[in-house]
C-alpha positions as a printed Julia matrix, in Angstrom:
370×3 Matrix{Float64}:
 -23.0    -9.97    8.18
 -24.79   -8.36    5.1
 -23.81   -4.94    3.3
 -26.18   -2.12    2.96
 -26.67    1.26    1.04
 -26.65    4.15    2.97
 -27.86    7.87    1.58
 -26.38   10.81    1.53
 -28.73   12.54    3.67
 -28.44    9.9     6.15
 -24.39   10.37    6.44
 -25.04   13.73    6.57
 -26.95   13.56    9.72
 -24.19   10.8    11.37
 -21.36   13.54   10.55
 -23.21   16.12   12.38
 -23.78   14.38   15.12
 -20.15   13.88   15.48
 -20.75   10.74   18.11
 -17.59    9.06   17.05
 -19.4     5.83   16.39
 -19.32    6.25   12.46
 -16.06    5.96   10.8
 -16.19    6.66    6.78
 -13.45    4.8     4.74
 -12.58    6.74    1.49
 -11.81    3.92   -1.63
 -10.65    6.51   -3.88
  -6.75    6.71   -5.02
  -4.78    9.21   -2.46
  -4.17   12.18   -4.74
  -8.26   12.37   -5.46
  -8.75   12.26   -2.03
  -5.88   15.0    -0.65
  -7.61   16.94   -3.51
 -11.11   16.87   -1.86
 -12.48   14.49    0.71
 -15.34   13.95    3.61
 -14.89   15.6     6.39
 -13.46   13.1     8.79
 -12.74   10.46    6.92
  -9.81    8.22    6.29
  -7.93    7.22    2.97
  -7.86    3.48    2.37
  -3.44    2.74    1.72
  -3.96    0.5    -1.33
  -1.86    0.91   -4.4
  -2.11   -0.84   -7.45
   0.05   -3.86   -6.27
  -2.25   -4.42   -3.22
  -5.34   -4.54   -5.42
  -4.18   -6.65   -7.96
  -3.23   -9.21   -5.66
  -6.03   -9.21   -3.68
  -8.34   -9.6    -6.69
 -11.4    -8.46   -4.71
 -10.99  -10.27   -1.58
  -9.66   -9.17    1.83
  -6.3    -7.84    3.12
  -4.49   -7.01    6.46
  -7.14   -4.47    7.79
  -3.66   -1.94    8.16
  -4.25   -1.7     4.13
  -8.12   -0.71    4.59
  -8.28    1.34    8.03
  -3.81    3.05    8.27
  -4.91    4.75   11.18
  -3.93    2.9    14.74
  -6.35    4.32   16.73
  -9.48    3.44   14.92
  -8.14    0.35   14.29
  -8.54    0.19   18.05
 -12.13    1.79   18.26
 -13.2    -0.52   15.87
 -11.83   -3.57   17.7
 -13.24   -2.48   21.15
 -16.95   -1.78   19.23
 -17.01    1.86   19.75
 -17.59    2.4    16.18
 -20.93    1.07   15.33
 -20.87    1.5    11.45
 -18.45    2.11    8.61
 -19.22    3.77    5.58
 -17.32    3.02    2.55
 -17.04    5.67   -0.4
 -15.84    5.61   -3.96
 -16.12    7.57   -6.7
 -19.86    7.43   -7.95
 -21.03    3.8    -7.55
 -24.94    4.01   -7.18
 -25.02    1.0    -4.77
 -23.18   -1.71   -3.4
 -23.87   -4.19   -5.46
 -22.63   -2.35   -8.34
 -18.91   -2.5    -7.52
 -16.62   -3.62   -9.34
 -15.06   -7.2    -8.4
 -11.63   -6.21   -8.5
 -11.78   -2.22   -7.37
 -10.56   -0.87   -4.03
 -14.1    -0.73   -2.81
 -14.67   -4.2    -3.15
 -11.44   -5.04   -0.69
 -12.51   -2.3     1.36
 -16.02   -4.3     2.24
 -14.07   -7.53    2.01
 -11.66   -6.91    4.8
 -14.12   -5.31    6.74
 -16.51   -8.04    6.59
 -13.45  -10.12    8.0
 -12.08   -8.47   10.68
 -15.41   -6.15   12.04
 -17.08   -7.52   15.2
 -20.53   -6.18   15.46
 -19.81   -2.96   13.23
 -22.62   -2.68   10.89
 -20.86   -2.24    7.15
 -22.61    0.46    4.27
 -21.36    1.69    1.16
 -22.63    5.25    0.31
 -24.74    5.91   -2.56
 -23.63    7.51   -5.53
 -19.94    8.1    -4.13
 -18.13   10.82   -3.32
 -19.36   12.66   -6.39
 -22.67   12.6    -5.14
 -22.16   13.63   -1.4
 -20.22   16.6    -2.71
 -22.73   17.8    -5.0
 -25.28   18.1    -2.16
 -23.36   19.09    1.23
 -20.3    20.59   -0.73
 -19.79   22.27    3.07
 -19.01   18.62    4.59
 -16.39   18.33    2.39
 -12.94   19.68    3.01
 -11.27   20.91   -0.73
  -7.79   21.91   -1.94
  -6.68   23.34   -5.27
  -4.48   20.98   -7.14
  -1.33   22.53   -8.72
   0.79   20.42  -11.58
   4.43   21.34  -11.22
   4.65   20.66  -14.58
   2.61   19.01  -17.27
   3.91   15.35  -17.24
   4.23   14.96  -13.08
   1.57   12.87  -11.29
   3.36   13.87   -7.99
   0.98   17.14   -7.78
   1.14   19.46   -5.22
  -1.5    20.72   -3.12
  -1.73   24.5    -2.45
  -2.92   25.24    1.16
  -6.67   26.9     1.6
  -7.33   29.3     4.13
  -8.35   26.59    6.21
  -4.41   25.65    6.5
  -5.07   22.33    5.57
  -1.78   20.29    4.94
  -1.44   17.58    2.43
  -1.25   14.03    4.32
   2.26   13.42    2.8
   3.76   16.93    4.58
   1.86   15.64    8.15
   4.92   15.37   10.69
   8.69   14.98   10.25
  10.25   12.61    7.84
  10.55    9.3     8.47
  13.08    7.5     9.74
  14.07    4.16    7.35
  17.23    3.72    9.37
  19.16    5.55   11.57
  21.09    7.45    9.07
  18.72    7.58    6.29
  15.26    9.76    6.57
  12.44    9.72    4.15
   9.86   12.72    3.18
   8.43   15.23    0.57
  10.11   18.41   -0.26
   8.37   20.48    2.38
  10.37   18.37    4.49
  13.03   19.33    2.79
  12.32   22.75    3.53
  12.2    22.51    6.95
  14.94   24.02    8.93
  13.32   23.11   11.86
  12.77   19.69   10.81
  16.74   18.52    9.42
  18.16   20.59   12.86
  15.86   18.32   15.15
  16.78   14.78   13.51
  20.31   16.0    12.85
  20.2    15.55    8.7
  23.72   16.81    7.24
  22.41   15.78    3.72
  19.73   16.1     0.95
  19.13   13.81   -2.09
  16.77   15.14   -3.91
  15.17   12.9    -6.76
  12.5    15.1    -8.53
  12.5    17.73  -11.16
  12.84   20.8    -9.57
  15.98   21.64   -7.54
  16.2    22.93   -4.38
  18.61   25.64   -2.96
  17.49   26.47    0.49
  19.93   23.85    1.51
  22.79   24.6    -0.91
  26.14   25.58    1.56
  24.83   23.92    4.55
  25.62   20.83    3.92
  26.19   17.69    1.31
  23.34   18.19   -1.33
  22.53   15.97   -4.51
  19.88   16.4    -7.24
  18.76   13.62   -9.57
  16.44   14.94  -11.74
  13.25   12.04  -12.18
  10.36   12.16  -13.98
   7.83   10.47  -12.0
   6.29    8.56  -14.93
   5.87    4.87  -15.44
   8.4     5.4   -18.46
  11.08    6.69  -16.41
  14.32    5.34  -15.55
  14.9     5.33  -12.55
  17.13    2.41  -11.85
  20.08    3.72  -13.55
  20.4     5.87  -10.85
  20.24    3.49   -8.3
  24.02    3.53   -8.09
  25.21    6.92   -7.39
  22.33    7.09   -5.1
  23.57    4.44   -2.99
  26.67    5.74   -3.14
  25.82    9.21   -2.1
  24.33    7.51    0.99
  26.95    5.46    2.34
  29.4     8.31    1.38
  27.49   10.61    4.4
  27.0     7.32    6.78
  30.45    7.45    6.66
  31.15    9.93    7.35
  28.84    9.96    9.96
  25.94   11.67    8.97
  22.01   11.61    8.2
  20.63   12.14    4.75
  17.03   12.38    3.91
  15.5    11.49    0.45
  12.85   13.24   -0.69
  11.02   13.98   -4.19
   7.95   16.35   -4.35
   5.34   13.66   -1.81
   7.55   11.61   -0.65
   5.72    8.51   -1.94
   7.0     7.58   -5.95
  10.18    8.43   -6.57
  12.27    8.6    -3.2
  10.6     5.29   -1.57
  12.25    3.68   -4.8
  15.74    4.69   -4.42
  14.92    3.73   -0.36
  14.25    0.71   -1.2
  16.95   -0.1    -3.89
  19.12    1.24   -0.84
  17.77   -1.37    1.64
  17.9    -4.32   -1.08
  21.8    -3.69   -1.93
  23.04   -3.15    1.49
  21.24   -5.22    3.47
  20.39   -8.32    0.83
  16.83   -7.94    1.44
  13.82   -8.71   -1.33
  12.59   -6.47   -2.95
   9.0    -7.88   -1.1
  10.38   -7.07    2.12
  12.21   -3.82    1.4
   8.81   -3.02    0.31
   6.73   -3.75    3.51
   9.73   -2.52    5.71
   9.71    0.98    4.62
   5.64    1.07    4.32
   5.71    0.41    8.12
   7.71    3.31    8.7
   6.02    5.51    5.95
   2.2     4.06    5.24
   1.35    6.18    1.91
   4.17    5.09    0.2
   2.95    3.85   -3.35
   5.7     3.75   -6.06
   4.4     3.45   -9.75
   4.23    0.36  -11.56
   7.12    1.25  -13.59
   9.29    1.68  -10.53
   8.35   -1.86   -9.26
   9.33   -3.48  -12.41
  12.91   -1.83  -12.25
  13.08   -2.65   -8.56
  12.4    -6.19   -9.43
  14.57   -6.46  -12.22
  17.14   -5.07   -9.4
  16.55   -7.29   -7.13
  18.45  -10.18   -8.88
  21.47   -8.13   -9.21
  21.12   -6.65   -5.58
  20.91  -10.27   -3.85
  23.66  -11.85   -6.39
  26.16  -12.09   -3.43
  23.48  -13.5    -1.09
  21.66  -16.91   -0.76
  18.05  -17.32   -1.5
  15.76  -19.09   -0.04
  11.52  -19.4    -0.55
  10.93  -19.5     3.45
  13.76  -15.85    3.7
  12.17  -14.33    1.12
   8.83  -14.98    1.77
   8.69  -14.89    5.28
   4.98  -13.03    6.51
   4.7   -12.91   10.41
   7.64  -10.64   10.43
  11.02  -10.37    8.91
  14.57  -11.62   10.72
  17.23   -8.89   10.11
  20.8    -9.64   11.24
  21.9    -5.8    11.55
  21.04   -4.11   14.3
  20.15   -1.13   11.79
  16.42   -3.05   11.98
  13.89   -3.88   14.64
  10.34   -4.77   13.4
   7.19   -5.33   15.85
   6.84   -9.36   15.55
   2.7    -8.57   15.24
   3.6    -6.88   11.92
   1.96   -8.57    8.81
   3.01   -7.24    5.79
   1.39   -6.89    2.29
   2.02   -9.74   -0.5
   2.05   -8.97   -3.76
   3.68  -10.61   -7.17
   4.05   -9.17  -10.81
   3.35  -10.66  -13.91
   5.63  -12.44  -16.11
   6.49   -9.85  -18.03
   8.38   -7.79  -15.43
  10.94  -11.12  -15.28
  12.49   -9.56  -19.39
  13.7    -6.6   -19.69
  11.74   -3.25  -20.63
  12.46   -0.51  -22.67
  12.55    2.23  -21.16
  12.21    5.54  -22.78
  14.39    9.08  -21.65
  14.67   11.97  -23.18
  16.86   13.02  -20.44
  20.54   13.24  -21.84
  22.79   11.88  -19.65
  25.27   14.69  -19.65
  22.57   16.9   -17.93
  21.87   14.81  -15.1
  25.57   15.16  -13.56
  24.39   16.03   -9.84
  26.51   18.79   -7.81
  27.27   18.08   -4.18
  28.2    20.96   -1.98
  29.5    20.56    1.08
  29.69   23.57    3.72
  33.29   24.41    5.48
């Protein structure tokens, strides 16, 4: 099956229509498209890991198409053609070996059966500039000046960021992962029965303050921040309310950096798990989760000291059609197929870090109501 360009005009026309037999696959990163995107169409759930090891070629179609159900409409041939969007590539054969696009049209070429596969001309920047109106559009606002976790104000239309969309997620049966409008929710912590916040961002919180056990760790989320010395009293703070019989849920500002980290440095120390498999466990339960590079190089460095107590194995730590847990804590569906991914040499030595953070201010308070 061969690629082909597709105009704007022409997509135009198939959104209009609104058959249900086009499906439009956005390449872009996830904050470019929550910003402003097609109407209708779905983010691609690659982060940098993903693309580097896939170096152009195809990946678990989960990666390429996160949405179940047209997963399923492309399986049973209702959709009839995909349209793949990047930024402003004039034609297909002008994308970059290596880019998101390129894995995009790779997987699809492997797993479609009969759907005819374009790539859009021009991009996204070029659809825009002619049917601005097809486009859905939020205003991005920086909660401060260093913090790639932006958030997105709402529009009239009452559009929600894709990070806010439903409750938090649940990693395990005490612990519950989300953004700060999670957070925020009343509604939300009452109806999954969450007694405590850890908060790991740079703004605090009160709206929680006196209703249960709260804790702030103030993160930058920036490839230069450390993170990992933190890992401790986070862990701590979580087994302290599964103790005591609780439900905490982790948050930052999206819910996708910062939080999944300290998630998965949880998982790793607690349950002896890799840091590959932490990884793909809590992406199952929470898709857009994308921690920055520096965060995967402390995690890794972790991972040593978090297994120390634990034998190691290639065929446990590598396992791919689905990982064995002992602890009833887990249950994975056996058809899962997670992501693989390795890091350079260089994340194997230590790296500086640099904080301007002094230690004395990030002593965390924990309240706890009467």
């Amino acid at each position: 099956m061969k690629v082909s360009s597709i105009e704007c005009q022409r997509l135009k026309k198939l959104i209009r229509k609104g058959s249900g037999s086009c499906l439009i696959v956005d390449c872009r990163p996830y904050f470019s498209f929550s910003a402003s995107s097609i109407r209708g169409s779905l983010n691609v759930n690659l982060n940098s890991v993903v693309v580097r090891r896939a170096r152009g070629g195809p990946v678990p179609i989960q990666f390429v198409i996160p949405d179940p159900g047209a997963q399923c409409r492309l399986r049973d041939g209702v959709i009839s053609l995909v349209v793949a969007v990047d930024d402003r590539t004039p034609h297909w054969q002008k994308i970059k070996k290596d880019s998101a696009a390129q894995i995009v049209i790779s997987t699809l070429l492997d797993v479609s059966s009969g759907a005819k596969i374009c790539f859009l001309k021009g991009g996204y920047e070029s659809f825009h500039s002619q049917y601005p109106e097809l486009c859905t559009e939020l205003k991005v606002s920086s909660m401060d000046g260093s913090e790639p976790e932006k958030a997105y104000e709402k529009l009239a239309t009452g559009h929600k960021p894709a990070y806010d969309q439903g409750q938090p997620a649940e990693i395990l049966p005490f612990l519950f992962l989300g953004s700060a409008y999670h957070a925020s929710r009343q509604d939300y912590l009452k109806d999954l029965h969450i007694t405590a916040l850890l908060n790991v961002s740079q703004r605090a919180t009160d709206h929680f303050k006196g209703q249960g056990h709260y804790k702030w760790i103030p993160v930058e989320d920036s490839h230069t921040a450390d993170i990992s010395s933190h890992f401790k009293e986070a862990i701590e703070f979580i087994d302290c309310v599964r103790q005591g019989g609780g439900k905490v849920l982790v948050h930052c500002e999206a819910g996708i950096s910062r939080s999944p980290t300290i998630c998965m440095a949880y998982i790793m120390k607690t349950k002896k798990m890799c840091l590959e498999d932490a990884f793909d466990f809590i992406k199952q339960r929470r898709s857009l989760i994308s921690p920055n590079f520096g965060f995967m190089g402390q995690l890794l460095q972790y991972e040593s000291e978090a297994l120390s107590t634990a034998p190691r194995t290639p065929d446990a730590l590598r396992k791919r059609d689905g990982v064995s847990f002992l602890s009833e804590d887990f249950s994975l569906n056996q058809n899962y197929e997670g992501s693989v991914f390795a890091f350079p040499a260089s994340f194997r030595t230590p790296v500086p870090l640099q904080t301007s953070v002094n230690p004395i201010t990030l002593s965390s308070s924990i309240t706890t109501s009467p």
